[in-house]
mmCIF file of the C-alpha atoms, coordinates in Angstrom:
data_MODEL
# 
_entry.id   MODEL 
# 
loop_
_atom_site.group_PDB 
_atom_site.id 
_atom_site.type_symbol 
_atom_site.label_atom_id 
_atom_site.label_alt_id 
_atom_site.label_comp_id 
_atom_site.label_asym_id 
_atom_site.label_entity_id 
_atom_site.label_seq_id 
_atom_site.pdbx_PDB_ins_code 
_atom_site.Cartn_x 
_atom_site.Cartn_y 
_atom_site.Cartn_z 
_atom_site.occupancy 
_atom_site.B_iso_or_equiv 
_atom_site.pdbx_formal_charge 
_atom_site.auth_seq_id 
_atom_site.auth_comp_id 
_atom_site.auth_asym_id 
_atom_site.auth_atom_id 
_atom_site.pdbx_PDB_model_num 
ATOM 1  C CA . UNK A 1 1  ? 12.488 -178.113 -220.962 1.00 0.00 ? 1  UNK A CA 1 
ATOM 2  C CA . UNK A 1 2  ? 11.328 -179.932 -223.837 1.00 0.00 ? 2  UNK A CA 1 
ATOM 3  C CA . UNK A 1 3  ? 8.442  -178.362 -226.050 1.00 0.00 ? 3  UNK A CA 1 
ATOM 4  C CA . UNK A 1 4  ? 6.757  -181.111 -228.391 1.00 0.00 ? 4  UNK A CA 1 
ATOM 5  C CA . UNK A 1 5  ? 5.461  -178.221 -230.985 1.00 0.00 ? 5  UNK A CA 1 
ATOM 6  C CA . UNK A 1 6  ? 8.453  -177.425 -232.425 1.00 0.00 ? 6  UNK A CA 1 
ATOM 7  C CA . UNK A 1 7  ? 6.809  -177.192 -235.782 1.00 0.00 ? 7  UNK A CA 1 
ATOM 8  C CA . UNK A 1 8  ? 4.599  -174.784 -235.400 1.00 0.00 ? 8  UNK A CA 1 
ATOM 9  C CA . UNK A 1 9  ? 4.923  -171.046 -235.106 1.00 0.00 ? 9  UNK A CA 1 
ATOM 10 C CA . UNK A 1 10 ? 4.530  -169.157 -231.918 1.00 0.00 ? 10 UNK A CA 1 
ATOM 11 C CA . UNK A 1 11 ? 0.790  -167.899 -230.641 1.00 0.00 ? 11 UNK A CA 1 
ATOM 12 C CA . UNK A 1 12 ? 0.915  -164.046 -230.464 1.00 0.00 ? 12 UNK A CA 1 
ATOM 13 C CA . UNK A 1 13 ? 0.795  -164.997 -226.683 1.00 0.00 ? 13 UNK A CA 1 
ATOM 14 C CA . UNK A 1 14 ? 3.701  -167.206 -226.895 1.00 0.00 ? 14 UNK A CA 1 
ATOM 15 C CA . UNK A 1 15 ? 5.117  -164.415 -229.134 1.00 0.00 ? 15 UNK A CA 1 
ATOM 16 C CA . UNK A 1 16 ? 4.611  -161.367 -226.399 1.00 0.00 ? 16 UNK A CA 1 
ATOM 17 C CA . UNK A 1 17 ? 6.523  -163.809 -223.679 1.00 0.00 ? 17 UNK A CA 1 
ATOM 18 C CA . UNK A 1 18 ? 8.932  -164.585 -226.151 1.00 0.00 ? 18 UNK A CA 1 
ATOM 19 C CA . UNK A 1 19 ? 9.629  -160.896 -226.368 1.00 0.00 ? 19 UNK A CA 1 
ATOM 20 C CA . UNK A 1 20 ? 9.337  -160.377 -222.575 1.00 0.00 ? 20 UNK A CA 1 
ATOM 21 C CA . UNK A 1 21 ? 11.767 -162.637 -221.663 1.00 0.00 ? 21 UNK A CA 1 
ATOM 22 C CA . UNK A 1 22 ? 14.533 -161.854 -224.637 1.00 0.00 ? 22 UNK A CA 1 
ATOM 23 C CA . UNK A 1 23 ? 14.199 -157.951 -223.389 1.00 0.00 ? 23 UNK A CA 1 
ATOM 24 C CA . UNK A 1 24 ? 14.864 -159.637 -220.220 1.00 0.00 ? 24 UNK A CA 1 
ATOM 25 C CA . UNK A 1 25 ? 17.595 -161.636 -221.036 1.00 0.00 ? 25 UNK A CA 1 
ATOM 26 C CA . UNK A 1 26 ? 19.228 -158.923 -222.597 1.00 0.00 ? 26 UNK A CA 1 
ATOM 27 C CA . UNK A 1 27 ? 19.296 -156.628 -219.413 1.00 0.00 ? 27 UNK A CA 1 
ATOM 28 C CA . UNK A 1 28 ? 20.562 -158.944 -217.412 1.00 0.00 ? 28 UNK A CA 1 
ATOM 29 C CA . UNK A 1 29 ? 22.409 -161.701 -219.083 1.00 0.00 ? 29 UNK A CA 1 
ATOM 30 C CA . UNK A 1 30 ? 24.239 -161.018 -222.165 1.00 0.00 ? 30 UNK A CA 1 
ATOM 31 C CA . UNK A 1 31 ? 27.659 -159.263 -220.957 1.00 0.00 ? 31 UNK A CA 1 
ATOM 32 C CA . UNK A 1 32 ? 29.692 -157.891 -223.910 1.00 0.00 ? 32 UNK A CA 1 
ATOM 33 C CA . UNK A 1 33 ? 28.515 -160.374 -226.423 1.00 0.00 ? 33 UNK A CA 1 
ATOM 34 C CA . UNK A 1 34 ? 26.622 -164.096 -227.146 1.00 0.00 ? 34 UNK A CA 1 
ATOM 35 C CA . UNK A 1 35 ? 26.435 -166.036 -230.532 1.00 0.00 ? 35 UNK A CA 1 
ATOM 36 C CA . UNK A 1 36 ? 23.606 -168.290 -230.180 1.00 0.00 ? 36 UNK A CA 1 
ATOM 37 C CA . UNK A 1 37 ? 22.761 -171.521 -232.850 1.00 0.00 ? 37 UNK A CA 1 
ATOM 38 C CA . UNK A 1 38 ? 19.092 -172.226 -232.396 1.00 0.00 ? 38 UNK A CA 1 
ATOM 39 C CA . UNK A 1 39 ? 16.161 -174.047 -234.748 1.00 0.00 ? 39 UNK A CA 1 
ATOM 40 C CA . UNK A 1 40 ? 16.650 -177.369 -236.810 1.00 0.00 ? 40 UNK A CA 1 
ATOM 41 C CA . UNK A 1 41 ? 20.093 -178.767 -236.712 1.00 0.00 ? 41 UNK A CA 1 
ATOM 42 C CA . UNK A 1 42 ? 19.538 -179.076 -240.974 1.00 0.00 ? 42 UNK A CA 1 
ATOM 43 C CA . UNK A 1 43 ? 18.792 -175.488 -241.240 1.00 0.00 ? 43 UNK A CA 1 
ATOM 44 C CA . UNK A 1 44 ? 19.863 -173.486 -238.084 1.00 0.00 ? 44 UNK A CA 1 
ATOM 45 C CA . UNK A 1 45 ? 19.504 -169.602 -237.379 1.00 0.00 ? 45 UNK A CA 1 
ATOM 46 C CA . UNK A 1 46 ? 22.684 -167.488 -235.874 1.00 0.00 ? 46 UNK A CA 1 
ATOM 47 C CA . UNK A 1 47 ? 22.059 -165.423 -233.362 1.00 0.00 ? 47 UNK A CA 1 
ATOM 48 C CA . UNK A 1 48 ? 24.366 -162.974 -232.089 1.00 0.00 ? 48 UNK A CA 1 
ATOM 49 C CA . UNK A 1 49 ? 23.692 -160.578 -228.986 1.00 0.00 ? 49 UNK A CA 1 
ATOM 50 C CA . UNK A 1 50 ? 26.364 -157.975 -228.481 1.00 0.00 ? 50 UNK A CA 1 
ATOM 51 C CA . UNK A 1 51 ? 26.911 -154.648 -226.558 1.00 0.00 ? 51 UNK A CA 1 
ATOM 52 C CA . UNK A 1 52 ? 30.137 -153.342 -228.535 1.00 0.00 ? 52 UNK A CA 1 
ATOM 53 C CA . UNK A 1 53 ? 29.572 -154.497 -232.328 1.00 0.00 ? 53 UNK A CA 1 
ATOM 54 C CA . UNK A 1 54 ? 28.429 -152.714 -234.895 1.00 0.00 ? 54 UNK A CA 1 
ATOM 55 C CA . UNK A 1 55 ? 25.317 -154.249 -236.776 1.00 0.00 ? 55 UNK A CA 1 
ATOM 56 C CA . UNK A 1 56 ? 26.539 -156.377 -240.179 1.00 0.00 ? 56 UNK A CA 1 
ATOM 57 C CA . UNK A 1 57 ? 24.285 -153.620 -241.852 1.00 0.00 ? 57 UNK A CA 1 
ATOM 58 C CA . UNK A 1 58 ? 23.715 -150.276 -241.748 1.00 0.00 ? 58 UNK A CA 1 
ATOM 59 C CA . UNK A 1 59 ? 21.312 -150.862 -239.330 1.00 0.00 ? 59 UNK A CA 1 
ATOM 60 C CA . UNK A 1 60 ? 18.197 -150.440 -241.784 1.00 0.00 ? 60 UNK A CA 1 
ATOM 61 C CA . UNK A 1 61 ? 17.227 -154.275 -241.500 1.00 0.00 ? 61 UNK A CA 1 
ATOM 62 C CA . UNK A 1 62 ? 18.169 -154.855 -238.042 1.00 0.00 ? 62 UNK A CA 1 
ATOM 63 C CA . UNK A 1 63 ? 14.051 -155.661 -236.572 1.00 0.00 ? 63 UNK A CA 1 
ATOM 64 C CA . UNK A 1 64 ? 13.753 -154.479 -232.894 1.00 0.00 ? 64 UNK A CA 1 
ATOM 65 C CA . UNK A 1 65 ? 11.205 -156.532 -230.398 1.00 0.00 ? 65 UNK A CA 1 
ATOM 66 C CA . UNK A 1 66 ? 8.214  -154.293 -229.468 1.00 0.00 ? 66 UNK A CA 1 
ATOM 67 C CA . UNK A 1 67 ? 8.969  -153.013 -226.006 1.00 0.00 ? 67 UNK A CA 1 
ATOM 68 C CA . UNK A 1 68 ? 7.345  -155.634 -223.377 1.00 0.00 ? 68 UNK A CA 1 
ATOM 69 C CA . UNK A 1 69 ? 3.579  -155.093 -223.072 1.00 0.00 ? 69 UNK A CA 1 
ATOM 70 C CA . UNK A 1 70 ? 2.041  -154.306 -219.675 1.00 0.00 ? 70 UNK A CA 1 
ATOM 71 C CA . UNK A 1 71 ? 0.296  -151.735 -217.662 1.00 0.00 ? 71 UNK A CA 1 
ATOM 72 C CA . UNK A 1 72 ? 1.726  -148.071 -218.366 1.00 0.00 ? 72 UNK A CA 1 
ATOM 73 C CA . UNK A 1 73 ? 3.555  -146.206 -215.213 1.00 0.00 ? 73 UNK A CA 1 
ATOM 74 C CA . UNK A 1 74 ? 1.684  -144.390 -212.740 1.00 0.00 ? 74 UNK A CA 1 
ATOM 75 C CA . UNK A 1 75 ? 1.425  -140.873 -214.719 1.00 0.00 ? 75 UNK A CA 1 
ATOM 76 C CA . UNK A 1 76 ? 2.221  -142.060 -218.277 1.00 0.00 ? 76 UNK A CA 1 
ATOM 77 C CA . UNK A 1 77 ? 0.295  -141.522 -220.517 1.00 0.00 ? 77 UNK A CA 1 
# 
């Protein structure tokens, strides 16, 4: 799959599918751990997924995806 808009920054719908599928991902893909090199080859960004490391920092700075959007359970509220 080859996406021609590379440059520009994710719509907050591309954003929420984004998030969707990482949550995804995670669940069901990443086994003990994954180190990832995405973006510009220049300039890339290191990704690392992992079930049994510690965060590099205390934890404060790690950002966590809002939980996937979508219709609440049946009784939720």
């Amino acid at each position: 799959m080859y996406n021609e808009r590379h440059d520009e920054r994710l719509s907050g719908e591309e954003l929420e599918l984004f998030v969707q599928y990482l949550h995804r991902f995670a669940n069901h893909d990443v086994d003990i751990c994954l180190a990832l090199e995405a973006g510009d080859a220049d300039n890339p960004v290191y990704v690392m997924f992992g079930r049994d490391y510690p965060p590099v920092s205390d934890g404060g700075s790690q950002q966590s995806p809002a939980a996937p959007h979508g219709p609440a359970p049946e009784g939720a509220s």
